[in-house]
ZAMARGU-4260 file (C-alpha; in steps of 0.2 Angstrom, whole numbers, plus 5000, padded with zeros to 4 digits):
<rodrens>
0) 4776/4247/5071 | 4777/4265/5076 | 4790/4276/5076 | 4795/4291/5086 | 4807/4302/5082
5) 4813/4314/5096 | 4823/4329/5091 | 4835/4337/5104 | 4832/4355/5105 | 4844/4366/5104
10) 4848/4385/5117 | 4859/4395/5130 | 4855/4388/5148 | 4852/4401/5161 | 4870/4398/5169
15) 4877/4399/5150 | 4869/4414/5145 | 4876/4422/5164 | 4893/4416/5158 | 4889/4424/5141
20) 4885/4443/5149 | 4901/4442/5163 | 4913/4436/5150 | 4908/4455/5139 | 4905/4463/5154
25) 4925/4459/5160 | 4928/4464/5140 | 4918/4479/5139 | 4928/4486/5156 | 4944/4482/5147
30) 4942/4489/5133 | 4935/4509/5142 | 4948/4508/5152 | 4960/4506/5139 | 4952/4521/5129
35) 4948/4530/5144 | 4969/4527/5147 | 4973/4532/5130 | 4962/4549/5131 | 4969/4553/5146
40) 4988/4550/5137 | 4980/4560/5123 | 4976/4577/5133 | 4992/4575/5143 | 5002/4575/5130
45) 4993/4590/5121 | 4994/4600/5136 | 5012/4597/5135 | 5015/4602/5117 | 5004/4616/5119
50) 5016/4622/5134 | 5032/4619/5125 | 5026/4628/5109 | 5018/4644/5118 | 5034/4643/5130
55) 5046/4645/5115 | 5034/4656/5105 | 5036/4669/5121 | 5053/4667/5122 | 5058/4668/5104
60) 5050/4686/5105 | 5055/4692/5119 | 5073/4687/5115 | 5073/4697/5098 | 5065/4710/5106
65) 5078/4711/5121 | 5093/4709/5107 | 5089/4725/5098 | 5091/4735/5113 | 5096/4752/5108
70) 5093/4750/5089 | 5090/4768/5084 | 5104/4781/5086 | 5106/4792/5100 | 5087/4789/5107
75) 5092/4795/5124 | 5105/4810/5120 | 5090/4818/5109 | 5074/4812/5119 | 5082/4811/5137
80) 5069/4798/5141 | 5057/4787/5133 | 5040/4789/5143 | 5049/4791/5158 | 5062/4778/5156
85) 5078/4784/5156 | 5090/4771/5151 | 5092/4762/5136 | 5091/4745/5146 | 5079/4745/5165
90) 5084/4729/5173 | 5074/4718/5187 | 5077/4701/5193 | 5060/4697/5186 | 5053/4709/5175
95) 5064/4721/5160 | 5062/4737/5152 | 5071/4741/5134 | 5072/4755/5123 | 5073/4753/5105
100) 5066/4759/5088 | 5051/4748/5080 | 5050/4751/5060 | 5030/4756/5057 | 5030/4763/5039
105) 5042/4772/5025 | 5042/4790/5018 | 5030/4791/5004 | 5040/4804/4995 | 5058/4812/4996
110) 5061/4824/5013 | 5074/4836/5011 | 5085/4843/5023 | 5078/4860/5033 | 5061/4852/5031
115) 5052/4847/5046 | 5034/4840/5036 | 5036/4822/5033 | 5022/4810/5020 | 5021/4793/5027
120) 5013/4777/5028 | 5005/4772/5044 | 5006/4790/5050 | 4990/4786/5063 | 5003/4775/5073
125) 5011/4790/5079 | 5002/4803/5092 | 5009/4820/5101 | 5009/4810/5119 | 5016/4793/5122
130) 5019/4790/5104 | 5029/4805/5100 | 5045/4797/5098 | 5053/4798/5079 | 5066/4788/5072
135) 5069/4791/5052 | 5081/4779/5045 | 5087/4770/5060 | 5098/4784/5064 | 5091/4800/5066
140) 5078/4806/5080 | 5063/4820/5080 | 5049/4824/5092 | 5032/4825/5084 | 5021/4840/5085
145) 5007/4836/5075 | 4998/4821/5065 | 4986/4826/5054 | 4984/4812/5041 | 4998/4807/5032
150) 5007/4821/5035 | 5018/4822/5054 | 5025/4839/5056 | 5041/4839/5069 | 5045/4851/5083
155) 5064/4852/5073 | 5068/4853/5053 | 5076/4836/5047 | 5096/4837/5049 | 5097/4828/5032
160) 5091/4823/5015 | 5080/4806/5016 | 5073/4798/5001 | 5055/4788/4998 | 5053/4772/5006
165) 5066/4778/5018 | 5060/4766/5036 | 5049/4773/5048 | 5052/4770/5067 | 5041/4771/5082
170) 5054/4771/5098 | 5047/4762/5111 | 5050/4758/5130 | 5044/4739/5130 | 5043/4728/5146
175) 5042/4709/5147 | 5036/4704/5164 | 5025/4694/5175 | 5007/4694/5177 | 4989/4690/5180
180) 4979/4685/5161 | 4962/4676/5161 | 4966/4672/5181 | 4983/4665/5177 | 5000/4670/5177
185) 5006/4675/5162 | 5022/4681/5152 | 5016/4700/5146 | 5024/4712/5136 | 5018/4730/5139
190) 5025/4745/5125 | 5021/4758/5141 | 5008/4769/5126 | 4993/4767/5136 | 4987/4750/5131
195) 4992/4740/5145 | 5003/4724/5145 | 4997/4712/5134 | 5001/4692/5136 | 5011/4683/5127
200) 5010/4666/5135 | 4999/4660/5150 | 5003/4649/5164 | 5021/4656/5165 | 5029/4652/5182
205) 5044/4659/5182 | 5055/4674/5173 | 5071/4677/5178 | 5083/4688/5172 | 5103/4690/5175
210) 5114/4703/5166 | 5132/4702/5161 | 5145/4715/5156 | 5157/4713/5141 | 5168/4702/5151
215) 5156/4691/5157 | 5154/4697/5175 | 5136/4698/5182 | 5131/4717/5183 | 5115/4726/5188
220) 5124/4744/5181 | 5112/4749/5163 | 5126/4754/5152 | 5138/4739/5155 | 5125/4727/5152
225) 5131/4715/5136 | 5123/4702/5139 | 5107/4696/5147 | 5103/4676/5152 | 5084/4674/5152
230) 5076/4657/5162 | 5058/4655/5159 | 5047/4642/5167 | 5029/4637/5161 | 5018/4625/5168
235) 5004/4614/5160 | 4986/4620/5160 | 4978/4607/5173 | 4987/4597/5184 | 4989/4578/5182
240) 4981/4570/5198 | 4991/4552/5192 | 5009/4562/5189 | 5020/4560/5204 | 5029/4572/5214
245) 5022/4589/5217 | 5008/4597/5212 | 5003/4587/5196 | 5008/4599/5187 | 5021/4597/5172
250) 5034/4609/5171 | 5051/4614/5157 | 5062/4629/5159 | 5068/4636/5144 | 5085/4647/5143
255) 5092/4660/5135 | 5105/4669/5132 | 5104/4685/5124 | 5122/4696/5117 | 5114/4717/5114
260) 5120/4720/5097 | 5118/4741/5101 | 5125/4742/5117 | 5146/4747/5112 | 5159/4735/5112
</rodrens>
């Protein structure tokens, strides 16, 4: 007696297989959209950061900049004017101009009094046009005639005894304002030597200033100013087309306020 033996064989059916291929298809779509979700989170979030951190950044040098308004003695009573400015503070609605001295290097040996040669570090910083402004000590001002060197002479011998490693200071008219960087708008800061405004953080939208007296009331006069509130507002670098309201555009507004440490009472 014969026997046969048949054997069952095994496999995907066509309709199986189709099932197979939809069923990773629908899993493979999930799955991008969730990365695809998640990248998107990822760059809006870094765009974000980045525009807080450049935000603050700006303003946390701009705000010590303003505060030492006036630092260097009696700029305007020697000078009458620094590169044509003519008060200690310029104010704008949107833009600022301030005078103050900017510490560049120290005496490399004593100066004595009826001297007017000084022997210092950095000596190239200064210039007989726009950077012919001298403050020595924080206190006392000269006009520069020459720099060859190290060696600056002044157009007037030094009212004073000063030691080595006595501070250096370059005074300077500095505005902070708004402009054009790269094709965006852009907080600047321009020192008014020549070199132009420089940025200090893009996509800036706004920069308003208000000024105070002593007694807190709003005051556009330059030698009552005591106070200064700043508001900035910075956007993100692209705009969000999924963020609603607006533009797409994310947007924070940082303030300010700013008390002029040299300005009197």
């Amino acid at each position: 007696m014969g026997w046969s033996i048949f054997r069952k064989k095994k496999g995907l059916t066509l309709i199986e297989l189709l099932i197979a291929l939809i069923l990773s298809s629908i899993l493979i779509a999930a799955l991008y959209r969730i990365f695809i979700s998640q990248q998107k989170n990822y760059t809006v979030q870094d765009q974000v950061v980045d525009m807080q951190q450049s935000l603050r950044i700006a303003v946390g040098q701009m705000t010590r900049g303003i505060r030492m308004a006036g630092y260097g003695g009696n700029i305007l009573d020697i000078f009458g004017n620094i590169n044509g400015f003519t008060n200690i503070i310029t104010p704008a609605s949107n833009s600022i101009t301030i005078i103050l001295a900017d510490e560049v290097g120290v005496l490399k040996q004593n100066a004595v009094k009826g001297t007017n040669q000084l022997k210092l570090t950095n000596a190239s910083v200064f210039n007989t046009d726009r950077k012919k402004y001298l403050c020595l000590d924080g206190l006392n001002n000269y006009l520069i005639q020459s720099v060859i060197t190290d060696t600056i002479t002044l157009t007037t011998p030094l009212a004073e005894d000063h030691v080595i490693n006595a501070p250096i200071y370059l005074i300077k008219a500095i505005t902070y304002s708004l402009g054009l960087s790269r094709g965006k708008t852009a907080l600047r800061r321009n020192e008014n030597t020549g070199g132009g405004a420089q940025p200090l953080a893009e996509n800036i939208e706004s920069l308003q200033f208000t000024y105070f007296d002593a007694n807190g009331n709003v005051t556009a006069n330059p030698p009552d100013i005591r106070m200064i509130r700043v508001m900035v507002t910075s956007k993100t670098n692209m705009p969000d087309p999924e963020y609603k309201g607006g533009d797409g555009y994310r947007r924070r507004t940082l303030y300010s306020h700013i008390k002029l440490r040299n300005m009197g009472l």
